[in-house]
C-alpha positions as CSV (number, residue, x, y, z in Angstrom):
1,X,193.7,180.5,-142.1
2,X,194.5,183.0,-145.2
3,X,196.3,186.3,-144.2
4,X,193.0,188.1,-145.5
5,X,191.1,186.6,-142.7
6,X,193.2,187.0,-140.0
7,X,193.6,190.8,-141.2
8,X,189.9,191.3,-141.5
9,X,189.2,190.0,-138.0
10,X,191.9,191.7,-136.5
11,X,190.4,194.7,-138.1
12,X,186.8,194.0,-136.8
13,X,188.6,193.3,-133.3
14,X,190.6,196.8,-133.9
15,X,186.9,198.3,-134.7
16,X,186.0,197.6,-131.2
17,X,183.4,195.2,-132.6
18,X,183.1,191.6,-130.4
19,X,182.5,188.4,-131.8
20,X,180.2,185.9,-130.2
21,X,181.1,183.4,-127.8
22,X,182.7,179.7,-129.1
23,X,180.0,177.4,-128.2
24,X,178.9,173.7,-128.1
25,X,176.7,172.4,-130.5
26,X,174.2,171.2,-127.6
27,X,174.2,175.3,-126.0
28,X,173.3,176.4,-129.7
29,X,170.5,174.6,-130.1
30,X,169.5,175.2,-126.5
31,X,169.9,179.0,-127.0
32,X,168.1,179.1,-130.4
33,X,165.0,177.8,-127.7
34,X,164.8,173.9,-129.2
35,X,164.1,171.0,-127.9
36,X,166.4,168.0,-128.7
37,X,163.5,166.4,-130.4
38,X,162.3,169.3,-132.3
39,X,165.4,170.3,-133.2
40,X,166.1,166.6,-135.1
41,X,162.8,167.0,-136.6
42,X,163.6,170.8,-138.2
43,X,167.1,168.7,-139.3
44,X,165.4,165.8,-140.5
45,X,167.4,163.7,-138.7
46,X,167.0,161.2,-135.6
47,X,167.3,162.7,-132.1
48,X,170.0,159.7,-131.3
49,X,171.7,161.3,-134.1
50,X,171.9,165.0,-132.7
51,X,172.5,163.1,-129.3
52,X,175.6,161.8,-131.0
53,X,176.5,164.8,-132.3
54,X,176.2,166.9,-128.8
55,X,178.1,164.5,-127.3
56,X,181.1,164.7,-129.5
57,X,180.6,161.1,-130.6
58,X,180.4,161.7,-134.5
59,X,180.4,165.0,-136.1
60,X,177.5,166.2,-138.7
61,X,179.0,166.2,-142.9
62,X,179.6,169.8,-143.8
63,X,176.0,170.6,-145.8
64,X,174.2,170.0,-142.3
65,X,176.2,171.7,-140.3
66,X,175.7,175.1,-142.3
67,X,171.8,173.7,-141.7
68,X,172.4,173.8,-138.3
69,X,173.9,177.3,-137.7
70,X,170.9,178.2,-139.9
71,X,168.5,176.5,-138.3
72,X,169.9,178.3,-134.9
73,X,170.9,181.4,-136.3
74,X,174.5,181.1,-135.0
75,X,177.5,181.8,-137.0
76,X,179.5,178.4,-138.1
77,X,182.8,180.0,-136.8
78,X,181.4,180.3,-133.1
79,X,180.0,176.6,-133.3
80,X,182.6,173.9,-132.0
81,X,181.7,170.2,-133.1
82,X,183.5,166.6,-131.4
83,X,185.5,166.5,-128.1
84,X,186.6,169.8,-126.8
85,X,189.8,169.1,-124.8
86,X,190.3,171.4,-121.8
């Protein structure tokens, strides 16, 4: 991460401004109110291909990801893609 970054967002937290929660790729779509299925559809992929993604078993290329926080209206940054260790 590039010193600019970290100084704007420790200027947006300094502004008293919150960022959204880091979520799974399965809660965004469920938030944005979609189906599995529809969802797939809107991505013009297969729903055993979103499955895999949810699940952490592959991860989407870049271009569809950005397709994805668009297509939920949640920022990339908050998104988290794969495995999530605990």
């Amino acid at each position: 991460m590039c010193s600019r970054t970290i100084e704007k967002e420790v200027n947006h937290k300094m502004e008293g401004n919150h960022y959204p929660p880091k979520i799974s790729l399965a809660a965004a779509r469920v938030n944005a109110g979609y189906l599995q299925e529809v969802a797939a559809v809107k991505l013009h992929v297969t729903p055993e291909t979103l499955r895999s993604w949810e699940k952490g078993n592959t991860v989407p290329g870049y271009d569809k990801f950005m397709e994805i926080c668009k297509l939920y209206q949640y920022p990339a940054d908050f998104i988290f893609c794969g495995k999530r260790s605990l």
